[in-house]
DRENSEMI-492105 format. One record per atom (N, C-alpha, C, CB): residue in one letter; x, y, z. Coordinates in steps of 0.1 Angstrom, whole numbers, padded with zeros to 4 digits, always signed. Glycine has a CB too. Example, Ala and Ser with C-alpha at 12.3 -4.5 7.8 and 13.67 -1.06 7.14 Angstrom:
REM residues 2
A+0132-0057+0078 A+0123-0045+0078 A+0132-0033+0078 A+0113-0045+0090 S+0128-0022+0071 S+0137-0011+0071 S+0129+0000+0079 S+0141-0006+0057 
This chain:
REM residues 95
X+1289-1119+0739 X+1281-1116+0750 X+1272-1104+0748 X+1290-1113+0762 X+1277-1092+0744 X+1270-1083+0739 X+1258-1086+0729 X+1279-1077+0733 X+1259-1093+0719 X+1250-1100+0711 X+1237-1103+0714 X+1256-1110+0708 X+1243-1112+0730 X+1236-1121+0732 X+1225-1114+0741 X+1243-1131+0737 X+1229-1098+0752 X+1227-1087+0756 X+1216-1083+0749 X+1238-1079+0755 X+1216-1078+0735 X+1209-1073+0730 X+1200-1082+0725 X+1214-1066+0724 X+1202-1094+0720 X+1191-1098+0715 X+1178-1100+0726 X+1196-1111+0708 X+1186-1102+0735 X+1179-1104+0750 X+1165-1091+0752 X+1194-1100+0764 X+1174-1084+0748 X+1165-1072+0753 X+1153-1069+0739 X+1176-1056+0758 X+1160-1072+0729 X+1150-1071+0715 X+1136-1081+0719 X+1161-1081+0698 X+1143-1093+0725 X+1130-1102+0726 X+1122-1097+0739 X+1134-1118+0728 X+1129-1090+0749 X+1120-1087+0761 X+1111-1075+0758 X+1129-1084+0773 X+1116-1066+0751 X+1107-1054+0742 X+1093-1059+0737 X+1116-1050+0727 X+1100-1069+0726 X+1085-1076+0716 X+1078-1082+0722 X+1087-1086+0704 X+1077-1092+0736 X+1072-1099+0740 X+1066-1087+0749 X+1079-1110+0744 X+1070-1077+0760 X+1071-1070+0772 X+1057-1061+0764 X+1087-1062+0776 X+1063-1053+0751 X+1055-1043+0748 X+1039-1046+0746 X+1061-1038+0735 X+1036-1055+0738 X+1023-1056+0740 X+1015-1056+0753 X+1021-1065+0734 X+1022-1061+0760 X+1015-1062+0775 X+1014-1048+0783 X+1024-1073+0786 X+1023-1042+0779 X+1025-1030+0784 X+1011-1017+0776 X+1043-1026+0781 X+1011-1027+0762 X+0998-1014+0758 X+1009-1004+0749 X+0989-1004+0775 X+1022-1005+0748 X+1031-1000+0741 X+1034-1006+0724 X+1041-1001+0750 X+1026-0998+0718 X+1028-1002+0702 X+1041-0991+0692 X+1010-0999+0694 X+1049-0998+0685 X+1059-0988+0679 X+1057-0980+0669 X+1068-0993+0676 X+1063-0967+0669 X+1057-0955+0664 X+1063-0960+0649 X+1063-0939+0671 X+1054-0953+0643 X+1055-0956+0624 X+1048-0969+0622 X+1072-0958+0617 X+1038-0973+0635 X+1032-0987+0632 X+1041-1005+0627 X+1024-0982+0619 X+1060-0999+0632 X+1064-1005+0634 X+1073-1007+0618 X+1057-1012+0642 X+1073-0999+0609 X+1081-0996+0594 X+1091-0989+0603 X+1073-0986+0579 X+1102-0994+0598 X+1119-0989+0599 X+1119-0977+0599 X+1129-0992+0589 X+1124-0974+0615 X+1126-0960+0616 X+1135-0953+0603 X+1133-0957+0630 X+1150-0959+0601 X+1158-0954+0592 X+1152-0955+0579 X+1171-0960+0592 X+1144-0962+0576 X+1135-0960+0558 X+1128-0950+0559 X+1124-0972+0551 X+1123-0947+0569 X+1113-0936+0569 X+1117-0920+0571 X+1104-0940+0577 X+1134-0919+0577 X+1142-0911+0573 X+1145-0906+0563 X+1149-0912+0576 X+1148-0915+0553 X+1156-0918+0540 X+1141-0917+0528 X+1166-0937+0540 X+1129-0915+0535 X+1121-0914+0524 X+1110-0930+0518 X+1132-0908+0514 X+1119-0936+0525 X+1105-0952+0521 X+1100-0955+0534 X+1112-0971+0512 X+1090-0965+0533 X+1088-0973+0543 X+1085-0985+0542 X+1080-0969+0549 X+1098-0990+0551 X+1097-1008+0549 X+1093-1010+0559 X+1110-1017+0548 X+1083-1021+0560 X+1076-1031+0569 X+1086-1037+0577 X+1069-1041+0562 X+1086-1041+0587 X+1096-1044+0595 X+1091-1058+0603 X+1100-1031+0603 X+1091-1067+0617 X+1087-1076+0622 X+1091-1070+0638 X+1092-1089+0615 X+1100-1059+0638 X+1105-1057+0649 X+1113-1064+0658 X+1098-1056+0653 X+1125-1070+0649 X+1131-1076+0659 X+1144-1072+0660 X+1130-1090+0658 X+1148-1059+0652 X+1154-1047+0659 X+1149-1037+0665 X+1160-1042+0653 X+1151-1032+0676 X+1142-1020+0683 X+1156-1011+0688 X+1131-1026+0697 X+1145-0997+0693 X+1154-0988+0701 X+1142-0987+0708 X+1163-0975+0696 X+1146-0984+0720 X+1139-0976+0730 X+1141-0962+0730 X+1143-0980+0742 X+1134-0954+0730 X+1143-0941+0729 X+1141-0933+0745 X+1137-0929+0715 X+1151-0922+0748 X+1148-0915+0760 X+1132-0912+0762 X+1157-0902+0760 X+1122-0913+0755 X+1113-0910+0759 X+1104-0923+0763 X+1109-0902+0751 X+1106-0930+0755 X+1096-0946+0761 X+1093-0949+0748 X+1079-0946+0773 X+1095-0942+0736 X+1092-0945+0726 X+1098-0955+0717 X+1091-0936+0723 X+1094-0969+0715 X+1097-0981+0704 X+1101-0974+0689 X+1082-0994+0703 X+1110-0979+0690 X+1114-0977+0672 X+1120-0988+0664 X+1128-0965+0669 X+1111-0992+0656 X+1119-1008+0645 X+1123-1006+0636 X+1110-1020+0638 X+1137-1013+0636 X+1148-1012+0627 X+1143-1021+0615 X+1162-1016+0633 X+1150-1022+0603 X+1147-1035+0595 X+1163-1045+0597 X+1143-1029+0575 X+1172-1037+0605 X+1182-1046+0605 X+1192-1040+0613 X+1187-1051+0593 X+1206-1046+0621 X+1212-1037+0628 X+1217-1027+0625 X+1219-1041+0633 X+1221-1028+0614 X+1227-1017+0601 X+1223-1006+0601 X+1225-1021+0588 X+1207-1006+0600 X+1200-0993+0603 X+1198-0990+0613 X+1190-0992+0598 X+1198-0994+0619 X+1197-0991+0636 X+1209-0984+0641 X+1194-1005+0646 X+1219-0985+0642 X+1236-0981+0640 X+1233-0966+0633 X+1248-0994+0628 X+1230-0967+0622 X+1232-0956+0613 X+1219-0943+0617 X+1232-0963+0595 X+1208-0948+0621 X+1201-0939+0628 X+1204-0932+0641 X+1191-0945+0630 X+1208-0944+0646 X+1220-0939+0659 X+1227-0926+0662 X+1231-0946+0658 X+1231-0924+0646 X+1243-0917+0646 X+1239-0896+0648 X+1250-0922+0630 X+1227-0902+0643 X+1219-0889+0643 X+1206-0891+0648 X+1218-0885+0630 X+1202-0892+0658 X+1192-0898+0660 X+1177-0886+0660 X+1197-0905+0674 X+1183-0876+0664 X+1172-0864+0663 X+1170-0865+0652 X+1175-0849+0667 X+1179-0857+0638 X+1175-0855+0624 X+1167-0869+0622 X+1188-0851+0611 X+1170-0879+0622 X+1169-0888+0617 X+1152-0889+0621 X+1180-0896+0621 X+1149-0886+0637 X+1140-0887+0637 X+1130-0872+0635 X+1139-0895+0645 X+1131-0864+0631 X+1129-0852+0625 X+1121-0852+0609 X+1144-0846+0625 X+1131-0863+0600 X+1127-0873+0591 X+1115-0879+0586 X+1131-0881+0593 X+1124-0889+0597 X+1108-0896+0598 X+1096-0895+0601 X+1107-0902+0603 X+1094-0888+0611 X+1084-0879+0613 X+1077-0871+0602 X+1089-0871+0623 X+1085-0863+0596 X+1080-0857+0586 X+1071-0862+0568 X+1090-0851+0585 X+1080-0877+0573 X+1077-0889+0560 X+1063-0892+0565 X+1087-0905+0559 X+1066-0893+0580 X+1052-0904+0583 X+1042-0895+0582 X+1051-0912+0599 X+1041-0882+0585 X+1029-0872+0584 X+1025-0870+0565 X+1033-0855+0592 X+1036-0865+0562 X+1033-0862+0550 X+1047-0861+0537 X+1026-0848+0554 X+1047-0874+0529 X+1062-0877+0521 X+1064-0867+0515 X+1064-0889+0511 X+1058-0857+0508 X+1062-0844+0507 X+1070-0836+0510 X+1057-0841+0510 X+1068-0835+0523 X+1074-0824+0532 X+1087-0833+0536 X+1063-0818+0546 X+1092-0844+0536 X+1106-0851+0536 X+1113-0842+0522 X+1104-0872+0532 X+1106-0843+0508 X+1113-0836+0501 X+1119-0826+0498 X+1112-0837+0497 X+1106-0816+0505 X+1113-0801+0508 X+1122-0800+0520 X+1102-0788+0512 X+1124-0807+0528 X+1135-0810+0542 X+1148-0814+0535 X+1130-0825+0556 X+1149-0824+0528 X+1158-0825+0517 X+1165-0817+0511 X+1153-0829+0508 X+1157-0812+0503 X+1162-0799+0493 X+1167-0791+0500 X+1151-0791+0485 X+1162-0784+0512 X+1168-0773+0520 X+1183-0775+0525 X+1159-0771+0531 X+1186-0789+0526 X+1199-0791+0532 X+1208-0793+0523 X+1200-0801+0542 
């Protein structure tokens, strides 16, 4: 049931968002790869919503779970990948 919960809402996202004028941040590459320093292309048919209204695509549940877990750093990360991959490595090094 859960499964079925979520997939529900994965597809109401992908279908919903465009209409809404809502596109996902990182142009829709996996939030968790772009934590971790790569960026994988994704199709979006894992998402988060986050407390702010902000779409995030997973490349699979797996990563989505594990971004979860940390969800600030994680997106702290990413963020820093997506501006500039650099500065992921000195964020790296420091910890």
């Amino acid at each position: 049931m859960r499964i079925f919960l979520k997939l529900g809402i994965a597809v109401l996202l992908a279908v919903a968002a465009p209409a809404w004028g809502a596109d996902p941040e990182y142009h829709g590459h996996c939030a968790m790869s772009m934590a971790e320093g790569s960026g994988i292309s994704t199709d979006c048919a894992v998402v988060w919503l986050s407390p702010e209204g902000k779409i995030y695509c997973f490349s699979n549940q797996a990563a989505k779970e594990k971004f979860l877990q940390a969800p600030r750093e994680n997106l702290m990360r990413a963020l820093a990948y997506w501006d500039n991959p650099e500065v992921l490595k000195q964020i790296r090094r420091q910890q």
